[in-house]
N, C-alpha and C positions, 0 to 999 in steps of 0.2 A: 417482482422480477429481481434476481440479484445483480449485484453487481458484478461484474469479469472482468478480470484482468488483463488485456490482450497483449501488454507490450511492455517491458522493464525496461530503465535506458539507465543505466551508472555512468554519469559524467567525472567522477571524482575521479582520486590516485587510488583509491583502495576498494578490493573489496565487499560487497554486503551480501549481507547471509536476507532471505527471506523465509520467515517460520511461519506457516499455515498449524497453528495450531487446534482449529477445526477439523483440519486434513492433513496430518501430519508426510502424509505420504508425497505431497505438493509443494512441499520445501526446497529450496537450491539456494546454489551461492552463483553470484553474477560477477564475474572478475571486473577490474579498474577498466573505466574506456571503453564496455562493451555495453548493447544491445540485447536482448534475449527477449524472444516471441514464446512466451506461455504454453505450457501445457493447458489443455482444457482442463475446467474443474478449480482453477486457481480464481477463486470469489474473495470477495471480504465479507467476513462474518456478519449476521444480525446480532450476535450475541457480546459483548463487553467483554464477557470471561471467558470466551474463546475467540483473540482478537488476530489478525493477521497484526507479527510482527518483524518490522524492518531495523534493522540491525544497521548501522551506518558510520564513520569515521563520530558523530556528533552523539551517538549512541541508540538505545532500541527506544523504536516509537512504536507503541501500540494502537491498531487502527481496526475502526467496525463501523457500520452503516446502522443507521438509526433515524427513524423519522425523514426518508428522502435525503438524506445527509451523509458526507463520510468524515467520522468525527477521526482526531489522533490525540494521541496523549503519548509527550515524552516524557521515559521514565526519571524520576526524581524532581516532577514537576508537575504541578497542582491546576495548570491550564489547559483545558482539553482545546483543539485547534478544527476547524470544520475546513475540511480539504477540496471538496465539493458541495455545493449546498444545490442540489435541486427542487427544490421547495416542492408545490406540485405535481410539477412533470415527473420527479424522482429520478432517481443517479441510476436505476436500473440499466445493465446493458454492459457495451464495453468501454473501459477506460486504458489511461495511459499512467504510466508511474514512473516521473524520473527523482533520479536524486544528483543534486548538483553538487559540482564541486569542494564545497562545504558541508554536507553531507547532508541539507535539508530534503524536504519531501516534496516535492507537488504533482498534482493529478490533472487529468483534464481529459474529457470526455474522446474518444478513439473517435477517428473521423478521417 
């Protein structure tokens, strides 16, 4: 089951572009302060080399699902970071994507 995106939230001052670069056509930028509800079709990749990438004041983190997991990787940085782990049950389904203030990332299952 993939995973889906349902819900963007930019807490920050600025900004973030989101590149679906599996589906280039699923890309957008999400202004400072704002919310945005997903088009359908915005997944996070099974594949590493074509990762959803989030672009943010702290710079672009590359993110793909793998093994029930949504791993990231920011770029110029050699530590991959598991954003959700569903062991299991698997991350399948819909999720939430905010980015705070500082332009980190976190996820958490839509509900």
């Amino acid at each position: 089951m993939p995973t889906n995106i349902k819900t963007f939230r930019n807490e920050s001052d600025h900004s973030i572009i989101v590149f679906n670069s599996e589906n280039i056509g699923n890309s957008f930028w999400i202004k400072a302060k704002h919310t945005e509800n997903t088009k359908p079709g915005l997944w996070i990749s099974w594949h590493k080399d074509l990762p959803l990438i989030l672009c943010t004041i702290k710079g672009m983190c590359h993110i793909w699902d793998v093994d029930w997991k949504i791993h990231g990787q920011w770029e110029g940085n050699s530590n991959e970071i598991i954003f959700l782990d569903g062991s299991d049950k698997g991350v399948g389904g819909d999720i939430q994507v905010s980015v705070t203030k500082d332009g980190d990332i976190e996820m958490k299952k839509a509900g």
